[in-house]
C-alpha positions as CSV (number, residue, x, y, z in Angstrom):
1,X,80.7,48.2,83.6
2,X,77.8,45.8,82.9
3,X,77.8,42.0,84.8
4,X,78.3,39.5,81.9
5,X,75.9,37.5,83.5
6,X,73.1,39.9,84.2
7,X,73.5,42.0,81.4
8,X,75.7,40.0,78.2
9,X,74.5,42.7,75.4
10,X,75.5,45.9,77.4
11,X,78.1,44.1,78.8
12,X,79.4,43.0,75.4
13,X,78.7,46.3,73.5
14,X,81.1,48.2,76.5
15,X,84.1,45.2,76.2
16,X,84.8,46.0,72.7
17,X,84.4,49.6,73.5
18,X,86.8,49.7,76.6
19,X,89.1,47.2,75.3
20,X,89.6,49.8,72.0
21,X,88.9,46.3,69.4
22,X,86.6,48.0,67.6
23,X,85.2,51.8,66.5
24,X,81.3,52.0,65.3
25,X,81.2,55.9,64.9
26,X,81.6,55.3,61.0
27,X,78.8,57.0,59.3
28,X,77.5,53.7,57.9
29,X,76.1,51.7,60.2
30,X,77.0,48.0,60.5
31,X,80.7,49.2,58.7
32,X,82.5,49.7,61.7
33,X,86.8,50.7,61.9
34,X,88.9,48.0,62.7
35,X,91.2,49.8,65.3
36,X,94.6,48.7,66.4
37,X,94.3,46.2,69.0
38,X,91.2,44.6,67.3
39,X,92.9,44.0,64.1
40,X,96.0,42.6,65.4
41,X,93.5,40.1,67.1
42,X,92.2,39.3,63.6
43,X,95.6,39.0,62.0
44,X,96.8,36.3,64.8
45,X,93.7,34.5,63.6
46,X,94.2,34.9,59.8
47,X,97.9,33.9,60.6
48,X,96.8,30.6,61.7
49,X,94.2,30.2,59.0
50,X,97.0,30.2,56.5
51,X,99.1,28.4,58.1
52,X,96.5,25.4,58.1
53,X,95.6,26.1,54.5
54,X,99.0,26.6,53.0
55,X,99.8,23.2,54.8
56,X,96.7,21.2,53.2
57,X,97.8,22.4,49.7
58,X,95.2,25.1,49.3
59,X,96.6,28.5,47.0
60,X,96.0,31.7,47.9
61,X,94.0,34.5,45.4
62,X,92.2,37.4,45.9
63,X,89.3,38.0,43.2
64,X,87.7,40.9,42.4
65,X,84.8,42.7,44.8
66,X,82.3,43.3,41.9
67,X,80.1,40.6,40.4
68,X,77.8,40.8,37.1
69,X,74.4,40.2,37.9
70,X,74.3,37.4,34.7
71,X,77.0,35.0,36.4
72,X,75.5,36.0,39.5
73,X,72.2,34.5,38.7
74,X,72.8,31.5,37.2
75,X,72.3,29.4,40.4
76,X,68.9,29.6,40.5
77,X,69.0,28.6,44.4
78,X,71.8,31.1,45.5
79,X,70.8,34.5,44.3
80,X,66.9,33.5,45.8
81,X,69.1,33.0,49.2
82,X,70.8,36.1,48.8
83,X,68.5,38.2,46.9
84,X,67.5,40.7,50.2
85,X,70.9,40.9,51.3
86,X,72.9,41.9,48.3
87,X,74.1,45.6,47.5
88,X,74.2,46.9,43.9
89,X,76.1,49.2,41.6
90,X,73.7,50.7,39.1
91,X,76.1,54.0,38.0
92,X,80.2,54.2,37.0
93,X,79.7,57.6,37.7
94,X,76.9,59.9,36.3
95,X,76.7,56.6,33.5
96,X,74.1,53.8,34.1
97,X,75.5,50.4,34.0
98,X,74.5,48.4,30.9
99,X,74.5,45.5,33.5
100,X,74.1,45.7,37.4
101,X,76.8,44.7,39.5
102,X,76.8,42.5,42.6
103,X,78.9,43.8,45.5
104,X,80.4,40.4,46.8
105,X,78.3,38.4,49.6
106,X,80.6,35.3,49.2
107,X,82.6,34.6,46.3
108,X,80.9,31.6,44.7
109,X,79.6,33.5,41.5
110,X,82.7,35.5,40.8
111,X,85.1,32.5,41.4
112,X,83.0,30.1,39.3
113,X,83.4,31.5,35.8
114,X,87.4,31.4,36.3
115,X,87.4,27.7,37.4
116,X,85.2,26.7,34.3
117,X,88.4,28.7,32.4
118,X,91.5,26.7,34.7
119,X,90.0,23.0,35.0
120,X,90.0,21.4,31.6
121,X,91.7,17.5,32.6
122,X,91.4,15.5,35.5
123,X,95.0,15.9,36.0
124,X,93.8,20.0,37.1
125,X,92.5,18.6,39.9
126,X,92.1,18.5,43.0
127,X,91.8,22.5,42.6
128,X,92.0,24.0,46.0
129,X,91.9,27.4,46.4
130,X,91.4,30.4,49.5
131,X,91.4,33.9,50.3
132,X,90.7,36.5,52.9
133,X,88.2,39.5,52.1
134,X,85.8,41.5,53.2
135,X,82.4,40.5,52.4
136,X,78.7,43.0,51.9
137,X,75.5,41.5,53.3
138,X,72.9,44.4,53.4
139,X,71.8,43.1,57.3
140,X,68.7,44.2,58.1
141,X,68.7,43.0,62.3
142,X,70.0,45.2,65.0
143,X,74.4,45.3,63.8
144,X,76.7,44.2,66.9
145,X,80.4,44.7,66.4
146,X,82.2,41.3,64.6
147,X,78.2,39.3,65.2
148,X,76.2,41.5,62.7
149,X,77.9,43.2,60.7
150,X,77.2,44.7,57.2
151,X,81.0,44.4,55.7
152,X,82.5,40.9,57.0
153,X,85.6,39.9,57.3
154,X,85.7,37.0,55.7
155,X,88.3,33.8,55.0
156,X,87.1,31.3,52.4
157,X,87.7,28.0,50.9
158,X,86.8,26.7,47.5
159,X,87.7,23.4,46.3
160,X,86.7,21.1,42.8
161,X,87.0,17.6,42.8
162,X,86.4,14.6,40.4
163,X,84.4,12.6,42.2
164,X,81.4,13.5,45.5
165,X,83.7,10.8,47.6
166,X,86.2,13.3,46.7
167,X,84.5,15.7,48.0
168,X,83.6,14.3,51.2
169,X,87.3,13.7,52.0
170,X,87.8,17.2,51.7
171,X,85.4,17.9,53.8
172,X,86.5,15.7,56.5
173,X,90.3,17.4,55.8
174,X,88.4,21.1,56.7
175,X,86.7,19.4,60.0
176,X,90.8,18.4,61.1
177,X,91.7,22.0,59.7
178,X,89.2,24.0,61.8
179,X,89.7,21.1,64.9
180,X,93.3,22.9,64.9
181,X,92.6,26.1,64.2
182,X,89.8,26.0,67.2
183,X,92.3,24.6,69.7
184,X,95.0,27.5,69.5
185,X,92.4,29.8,69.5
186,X,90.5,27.9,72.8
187,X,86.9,28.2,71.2
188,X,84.5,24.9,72.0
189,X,82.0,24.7,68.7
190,X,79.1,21.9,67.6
191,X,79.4,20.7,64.4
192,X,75.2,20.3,62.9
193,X,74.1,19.4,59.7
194,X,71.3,22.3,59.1
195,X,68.2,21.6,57.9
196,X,67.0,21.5,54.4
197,X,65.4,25.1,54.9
198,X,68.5,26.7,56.8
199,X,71.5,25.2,54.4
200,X,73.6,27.6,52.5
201,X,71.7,28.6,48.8
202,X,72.7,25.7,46.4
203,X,74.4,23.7,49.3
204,X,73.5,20.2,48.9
205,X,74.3,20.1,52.7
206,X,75.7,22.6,54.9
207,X,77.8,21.6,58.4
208,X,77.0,25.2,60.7
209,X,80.5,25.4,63.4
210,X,78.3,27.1,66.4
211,X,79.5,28.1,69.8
212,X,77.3,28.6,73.2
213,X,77.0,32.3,74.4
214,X,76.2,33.5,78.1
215,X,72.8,34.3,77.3
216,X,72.4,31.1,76.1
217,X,72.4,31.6,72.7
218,X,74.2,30.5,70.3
219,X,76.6,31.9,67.4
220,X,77.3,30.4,64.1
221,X,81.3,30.7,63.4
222,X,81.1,29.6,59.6
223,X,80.3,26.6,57.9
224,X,81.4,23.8,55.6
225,X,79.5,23.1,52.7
226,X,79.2,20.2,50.1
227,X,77.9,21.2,46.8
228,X,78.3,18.3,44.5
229,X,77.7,19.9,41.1
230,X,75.4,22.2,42.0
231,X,77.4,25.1,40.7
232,X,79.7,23.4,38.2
233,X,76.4,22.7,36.1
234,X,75.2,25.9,35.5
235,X,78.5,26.9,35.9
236,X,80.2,24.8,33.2
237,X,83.0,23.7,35.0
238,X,84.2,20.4,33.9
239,X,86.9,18.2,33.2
240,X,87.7,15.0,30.7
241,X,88.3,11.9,32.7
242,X,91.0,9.2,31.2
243,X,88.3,7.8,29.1
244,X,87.9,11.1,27.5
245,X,84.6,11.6,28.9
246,X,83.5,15.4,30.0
247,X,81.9,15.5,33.7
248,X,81.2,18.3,35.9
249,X,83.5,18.8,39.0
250,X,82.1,18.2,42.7
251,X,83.2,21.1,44.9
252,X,83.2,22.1,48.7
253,X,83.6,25.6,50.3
254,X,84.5,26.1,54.0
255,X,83.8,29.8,55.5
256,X,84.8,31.9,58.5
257,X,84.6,35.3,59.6
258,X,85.2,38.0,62.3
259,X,82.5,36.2,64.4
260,X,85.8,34.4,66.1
261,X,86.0,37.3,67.3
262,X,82.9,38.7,68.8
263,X,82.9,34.5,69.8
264,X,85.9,35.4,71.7
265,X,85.2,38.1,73.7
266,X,81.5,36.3,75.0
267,X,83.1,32.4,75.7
268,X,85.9,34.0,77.3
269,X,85.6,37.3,78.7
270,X,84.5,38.3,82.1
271,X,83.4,41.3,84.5
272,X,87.0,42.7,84.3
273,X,87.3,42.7,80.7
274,X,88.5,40.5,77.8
275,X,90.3,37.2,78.4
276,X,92.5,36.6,76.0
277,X,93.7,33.2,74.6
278,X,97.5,33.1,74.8
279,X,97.7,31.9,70.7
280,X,96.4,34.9,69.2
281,X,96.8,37.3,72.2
282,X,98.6,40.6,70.7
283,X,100.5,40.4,73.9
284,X,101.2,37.7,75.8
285,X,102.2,38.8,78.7
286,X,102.8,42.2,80.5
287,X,105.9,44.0,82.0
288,X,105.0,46.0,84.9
289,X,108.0,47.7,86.8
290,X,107.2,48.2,90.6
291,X,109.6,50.9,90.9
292,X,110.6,52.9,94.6
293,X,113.3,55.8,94.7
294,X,115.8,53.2,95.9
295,X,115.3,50.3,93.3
296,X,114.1,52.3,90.0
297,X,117.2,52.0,87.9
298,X,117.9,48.1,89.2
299,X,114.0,47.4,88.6
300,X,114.1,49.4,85.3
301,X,116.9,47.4,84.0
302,X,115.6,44.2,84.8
303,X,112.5,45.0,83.1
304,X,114.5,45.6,80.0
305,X,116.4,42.3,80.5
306,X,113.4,40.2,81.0
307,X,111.8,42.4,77.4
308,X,114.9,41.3,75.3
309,X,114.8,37.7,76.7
310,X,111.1,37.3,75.9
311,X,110.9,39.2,72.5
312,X,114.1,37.3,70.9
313,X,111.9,33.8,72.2
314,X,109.0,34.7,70.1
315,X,106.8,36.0,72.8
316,X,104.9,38.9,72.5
317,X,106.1,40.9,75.6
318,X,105.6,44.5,75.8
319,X,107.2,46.6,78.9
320,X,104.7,49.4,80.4
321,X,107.2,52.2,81.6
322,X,104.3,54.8,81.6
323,X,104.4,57.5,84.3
324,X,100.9,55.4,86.0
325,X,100.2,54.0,88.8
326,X,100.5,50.3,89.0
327,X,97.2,49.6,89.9
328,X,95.9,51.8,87.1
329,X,98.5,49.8,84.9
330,X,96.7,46.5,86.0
331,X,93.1,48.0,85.1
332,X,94.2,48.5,81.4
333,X,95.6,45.3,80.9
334,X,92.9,43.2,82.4
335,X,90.8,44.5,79.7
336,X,92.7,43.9,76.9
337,X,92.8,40.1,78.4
338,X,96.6,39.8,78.4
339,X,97.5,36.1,79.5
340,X,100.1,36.9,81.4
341,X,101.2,40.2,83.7
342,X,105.1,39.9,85.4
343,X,105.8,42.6,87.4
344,X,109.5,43.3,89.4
345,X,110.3,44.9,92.2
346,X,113.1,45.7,95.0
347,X,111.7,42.4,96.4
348,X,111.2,40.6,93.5
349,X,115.0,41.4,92.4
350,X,116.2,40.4,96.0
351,X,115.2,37.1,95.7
352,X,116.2,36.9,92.0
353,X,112.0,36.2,90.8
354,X,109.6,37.5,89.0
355,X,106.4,38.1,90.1
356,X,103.2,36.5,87.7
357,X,99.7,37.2,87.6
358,X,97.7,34.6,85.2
359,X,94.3,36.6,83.7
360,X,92.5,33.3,83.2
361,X,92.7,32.4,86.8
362,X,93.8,35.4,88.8
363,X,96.1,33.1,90.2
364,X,99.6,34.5,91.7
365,X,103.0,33.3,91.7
366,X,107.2,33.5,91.4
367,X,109.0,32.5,88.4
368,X,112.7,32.0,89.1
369,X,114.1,35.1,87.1
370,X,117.2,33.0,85.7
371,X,114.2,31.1,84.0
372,X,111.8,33.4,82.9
373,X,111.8,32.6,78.9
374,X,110.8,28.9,80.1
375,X,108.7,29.6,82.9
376,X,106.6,31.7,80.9
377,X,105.9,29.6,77.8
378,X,105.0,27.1,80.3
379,X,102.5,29.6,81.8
380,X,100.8,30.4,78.5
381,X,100.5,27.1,77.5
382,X,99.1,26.0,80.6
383,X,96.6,28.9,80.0
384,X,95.9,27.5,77.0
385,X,95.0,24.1,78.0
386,X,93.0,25.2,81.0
387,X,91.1,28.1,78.9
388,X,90.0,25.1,76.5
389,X,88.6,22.6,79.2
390,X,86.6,24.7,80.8
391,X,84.8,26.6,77.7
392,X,84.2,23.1,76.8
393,X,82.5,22.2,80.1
394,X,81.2,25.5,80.0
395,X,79.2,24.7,76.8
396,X,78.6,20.9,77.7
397,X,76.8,22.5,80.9
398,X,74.3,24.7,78.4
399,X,73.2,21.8,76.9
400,X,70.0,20.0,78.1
401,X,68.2,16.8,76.8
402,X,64.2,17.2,76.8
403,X,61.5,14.5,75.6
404,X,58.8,16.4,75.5
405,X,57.4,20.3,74.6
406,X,56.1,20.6,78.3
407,X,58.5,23.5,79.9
408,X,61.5,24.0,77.7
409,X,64.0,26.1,79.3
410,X,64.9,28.7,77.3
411,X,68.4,29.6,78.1
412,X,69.4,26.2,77.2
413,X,70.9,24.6,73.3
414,X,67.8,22.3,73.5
415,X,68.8,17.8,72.6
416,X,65.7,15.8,71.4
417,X,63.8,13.9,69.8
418,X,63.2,14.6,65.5
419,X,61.9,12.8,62.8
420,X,63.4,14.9,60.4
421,X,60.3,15.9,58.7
422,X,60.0,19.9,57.3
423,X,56.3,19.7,59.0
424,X,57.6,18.7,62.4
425,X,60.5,21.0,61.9
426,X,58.5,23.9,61.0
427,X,55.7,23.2,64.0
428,X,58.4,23.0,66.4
429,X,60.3,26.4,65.1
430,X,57.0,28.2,65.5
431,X,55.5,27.4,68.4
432,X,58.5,27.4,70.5
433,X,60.7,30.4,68.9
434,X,63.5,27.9,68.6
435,X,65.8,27.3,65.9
436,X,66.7,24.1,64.5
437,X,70.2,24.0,64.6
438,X,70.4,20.3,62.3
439,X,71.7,17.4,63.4
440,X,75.3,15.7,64.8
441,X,77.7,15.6,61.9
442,X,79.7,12.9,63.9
443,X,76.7,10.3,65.1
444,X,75.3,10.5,68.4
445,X,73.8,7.3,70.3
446,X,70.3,8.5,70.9
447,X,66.8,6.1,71.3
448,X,63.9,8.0,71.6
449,X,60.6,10.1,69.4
450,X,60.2,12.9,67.6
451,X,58.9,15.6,69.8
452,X,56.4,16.9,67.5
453,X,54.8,13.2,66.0
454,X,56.4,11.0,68.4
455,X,57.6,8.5,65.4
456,X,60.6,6.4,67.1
457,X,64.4,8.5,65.9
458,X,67.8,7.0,66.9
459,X,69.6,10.6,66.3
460,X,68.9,13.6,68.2
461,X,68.3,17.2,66.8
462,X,69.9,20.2,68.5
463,X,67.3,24.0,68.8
464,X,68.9,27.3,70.1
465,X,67.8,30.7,70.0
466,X,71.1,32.1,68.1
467,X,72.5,35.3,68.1
């Protein structure tokens, strides 16, 4: 296996392999096969996104894949942002289409038409509305499994309100949302306002969520959006205030996609295999029976004891009774990442324990076996908390303040100095090969000059190379 640290793209390419999350030997490349343990991973985290949104008041739908090309156009800005990355259907068959059809990037364009037919009053609103889908973005870079990918798997937000203060609170409603979301599943992220050139298409600004990666790069997670009417113009989607007045609605969208995932497996994983974050592990912790010719029907039972206990306690427990070797038992599981493995033996049932080993650590211990239910949620969520604090130190540490362009490291998320001018923006992007990231959402105390003019700035930019 490839060292995460020398290594992160082999190394990365031969996790999702080994750990059996993913399968690219479909004969369209960048369309890969979700396989078992992969997709369960996905499900924990669509499980949570629900939760969150059904919570806040947001409805469920599922619209339709296909989009025609007229409602698709009508935001000028969006189909310019999208217009290389789109497929089309041209035929129904061996019949030409009197009008192309878009297969669905994001949903903007299909939704839009419908919420110009369900918001007529004031007292529609607020409309707030998700769903989970696949998404189709013809990607023309080198595809990595859940980074680049050409179907996506994509959750969505879309939201109308009366007013752009409106607006604004529901997008500081999606920052608590994904603040949750991001703690059970233990992933540290930035939250940047992107520039003016690197917002979403019709966005009047975009937030970009964006997590450090070994190599130093970093990975976009999604993004929240504020439109104000920039699609409910063209769009026609407006509603009659008390006064009787017709306006158009301000709206919001918040996005996420499998890139939890492949985010996931790089913050988190190491030169064993994945490390998986008790909250959306499929397992949580492992069974292992350490059986001899004296103790395997004692050892076998308790196995099945500690199973039932741990299953009817919510926890994801599976017992691995296969005819293997324990140590090659312990090889499969550290892959996968599984929080927790317990194993029993004569030894272990002597003095009425159960043996742990924690994946996050590799730390060993006992858990009194009259107490196993507790001892192990305790375990998991002590997992938990210490897989958080350190991928937040971790990405703290990859951050790296600079004042001027004289040797900028370049396996660092780059802090500095920027007027906010497109010129100075542009120069530095093109000399340096870094990206603009944007600017702090949540204000940052900074004194110092741009780096390009060296006018005086009292808010820092953020560059990466991104994956």
């Amino acid at each position: 296996m490839p060292m995460k640290e020398d290594d992160f793209a082999d190394w990365y390419l031969d996790i999702v392999e080994k750990a059996g999350l993913s399968d690219k030997r479909y004969p369209i490349k960048g369309m890969n096969v979700w396989t078992p343990y992969g997709w369960k991973i996905m499900r924990q985290i669509d499980g949570y996104i629900r939760e969150e949104f059904d919570a806040t008041d947001h409805d469920e739908v599922c619209f339709p894949l296909l989009i025609p090309e007229t409602q698709f156009a009508k935001e000028k800005e969006h189909i310019k942002g999208f217009d290389e990355e789109v497929y089309w259907v041209t035929h129904a068959g061996k019949n030409e289409l009197d009008e192309r059809l878009v297969v669905r990037p994001t949903s903007e364009t299909a939704m839009y038409p419908m919420f110009s037919l369900w918001v007529r009053s004031h007292q529609d609103l607020p409309l707030k509305v998700y769903q989970i889908v696949n998404t189709f973005r013809y990607e023309t870079k080198q595809t990595r499994p859940f980074i680049r990918v050409r179907e996506i798997h994509f959750f969505e937000s879309h939201t109308c309100h009366e007013t752009c203060e409106k607006a604004q609170d529901q997008i500081e409603e999606d920052i608590q949302i994904l603040a949750r979301i991001a703690k059970k599943i233990c992933l540290p992220y930035t939250l940047l306002i992107r520039t003016e050139w690197d917002k979403f298409p019709g966005a009047h600004y975009t937030v970009g969520i964006d997590t450090s990666m070994p190599n130093g790069r970093t990975l976009q997670m999604g993004s929240i959006h504020h439109y104000r009417t920039n699609f409910s113009v063209p769009y026609d989607i407006e509603y009659e205030n008390e006064t009787g007045e017709h306006l158009p609605v301000h709206q919001t969208t918040f996005g996420m996609s499998e890139r939890l995932v492949g985010a996931l497996i790089g913050v988190h994983g190491d030169d064993k295999g994945l490390v998986m974050p008790p909250g959306i592990a499929p397992i949580q912790a492992v069974i292992i029976p350490i059986i001899s010719k004296k103790s395997a029907e004692e050892v076998s039972a308790e196995c099945a004891r500690i199973l039932r206990l741990l299953k009817g306690a919510g926890i994801r427990a599976k017992l691995d009774d296969r005819d293997a070797r324990p140590g090659s038992k312990y090889y499969d599981w550290e892959i996968k990442g599984v929080p927790v493995r317990l194993e029993v033996g004569a030894r272990d049932l002597e003095n009425g324990v159960v043996s742990f080993y924690r994946r996050d650590t590799e730390e060993k211990g006992t858990i009194s076996a009259e107490d196993i239910v507790p001892g192990v949620r305790m375990l998991l969520d002590v997992i938990s908390e210490s897989m958080m604090a350190k991928a937040n130190e971790v990405q703290k540490s990859r951050i790296q303040d600079i004042d001027s362009a004289e040797n900028i490291p370049q396996d660092k998320i780059l802090r500095f100095g920027w007027c906010g001018c497109e010129d100075c923006g542009h120069k530095f992007e093109d000399t340096y090969g870094f990206k603009i990231l944007g600017t702090p959402y949540h204000p940052e105390p900074y004194q110092g000059s741009c780096i390009i003019c060296g006018k005086p700035v009292d808010k820092p930019a953020y560059a990466a190379h991104t994956m």
